[in-house]
C-alpha positions in Angstrom: 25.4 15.2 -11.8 23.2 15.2 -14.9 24.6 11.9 -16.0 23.4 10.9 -12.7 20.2 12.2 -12.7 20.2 10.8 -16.5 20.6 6.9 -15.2 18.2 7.8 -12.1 15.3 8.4 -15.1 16.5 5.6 -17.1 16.6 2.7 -14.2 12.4 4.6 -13.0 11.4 4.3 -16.2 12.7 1.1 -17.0 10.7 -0.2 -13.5 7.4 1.6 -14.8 7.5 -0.2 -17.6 8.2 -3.3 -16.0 5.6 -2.7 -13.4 2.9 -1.6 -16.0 3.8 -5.1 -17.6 3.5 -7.1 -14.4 0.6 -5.0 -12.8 -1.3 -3.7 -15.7 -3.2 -0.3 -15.9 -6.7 -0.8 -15.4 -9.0 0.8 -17.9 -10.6 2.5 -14.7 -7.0 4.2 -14.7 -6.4 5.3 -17.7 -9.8 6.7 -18.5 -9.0 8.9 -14.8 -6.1 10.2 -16.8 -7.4 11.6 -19.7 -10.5 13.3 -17.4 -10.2 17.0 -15.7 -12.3 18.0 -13.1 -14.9 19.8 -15.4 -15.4 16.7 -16.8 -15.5 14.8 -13.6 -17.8 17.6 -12.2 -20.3 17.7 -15.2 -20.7 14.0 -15.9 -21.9 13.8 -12.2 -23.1 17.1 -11.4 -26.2 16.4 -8.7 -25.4 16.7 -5.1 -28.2 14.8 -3.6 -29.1 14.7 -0.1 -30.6 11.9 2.3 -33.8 12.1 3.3 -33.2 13.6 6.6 -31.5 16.5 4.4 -28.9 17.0 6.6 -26.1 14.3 4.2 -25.0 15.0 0.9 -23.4 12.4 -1.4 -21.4 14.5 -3.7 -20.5 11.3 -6.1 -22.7 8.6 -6.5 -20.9 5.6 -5.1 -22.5 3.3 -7.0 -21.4 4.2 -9.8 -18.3 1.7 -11.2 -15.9 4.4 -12.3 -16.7 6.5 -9.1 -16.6 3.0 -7.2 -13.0 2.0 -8.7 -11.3 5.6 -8.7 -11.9 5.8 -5.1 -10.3 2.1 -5.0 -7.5 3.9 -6.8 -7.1 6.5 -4.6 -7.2 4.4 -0.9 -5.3 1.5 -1.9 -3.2 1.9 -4.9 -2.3 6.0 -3.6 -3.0 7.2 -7.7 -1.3 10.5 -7.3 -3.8 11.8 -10.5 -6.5 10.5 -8.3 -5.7 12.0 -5.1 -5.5 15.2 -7.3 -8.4 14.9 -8.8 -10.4 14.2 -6.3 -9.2 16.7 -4.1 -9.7 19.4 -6.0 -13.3 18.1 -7.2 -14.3 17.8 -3.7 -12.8 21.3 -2.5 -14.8 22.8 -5.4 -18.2 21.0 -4.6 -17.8 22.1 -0.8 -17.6 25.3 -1.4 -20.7 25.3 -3.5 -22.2 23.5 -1.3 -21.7 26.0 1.3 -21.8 29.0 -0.6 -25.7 27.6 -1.3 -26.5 26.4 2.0 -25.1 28.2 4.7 -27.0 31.9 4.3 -30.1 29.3 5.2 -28.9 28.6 8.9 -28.4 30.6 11.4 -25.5 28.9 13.5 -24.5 26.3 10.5 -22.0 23.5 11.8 -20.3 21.5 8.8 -18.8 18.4 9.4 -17.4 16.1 6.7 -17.4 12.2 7.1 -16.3 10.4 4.0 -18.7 7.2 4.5 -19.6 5.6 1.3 -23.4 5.6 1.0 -24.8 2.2 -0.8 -28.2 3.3 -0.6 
């Protein structure tokens, strides 16, 4: 059994690298690796609203790595992304709520991932 699970390793590592030759790791990529979500958090820490105040943008779409990580994360299923992300988001919600919601009297959250190029 472990020389079984031995060659399983070997043959998935040996296709990674293969892969990683033929499909190359975007700089976008590797930079996402070496970032936590502090770091993801504090280099874009403003929430902004729309100027009906009811929207928030947690990350600025705009932005190229934002832009490309999400690319990572829809299309290419990053697992680091996913994570990242997910946990980034989770954390800004509840901030988000925590800081909003005493203001409203019957609050209603609803959350629509729409990319805003504005």
């Amino acid at each position: 059994m472990d020389f079984l699970n031995l060659a399983l390793n070997w043959v998935k590592n040996g296709l990674e690298l293969l892969t990683s030759f033929v499909f190359p790791i975007s700089l976008t990529e590797t930079k996402l690796k070496t970032i936590s979500v502090e770091k993801l958090k504090s280099n874009f820490p403003n929430e902004w609203f729309s100027n009906d105040k009811k929207t928030v943008a947690i990350f600025p779409y705009k932005n190229t790595f934002i832009r490309e990580s999400i690319w990572l994360l829809k299309y290419r299923k990053n697992e680091y992304a996913i994570n990242i992300f997910a946990k980034a988001l989770g954390e800004s919600i509840i901030s988000l709520c925590e800081d909003q919601l005493p203001f409203y009297s019957s609050p209603q959250i609803i959350l629509i991932p729409i990319p805003n190029h504005i």
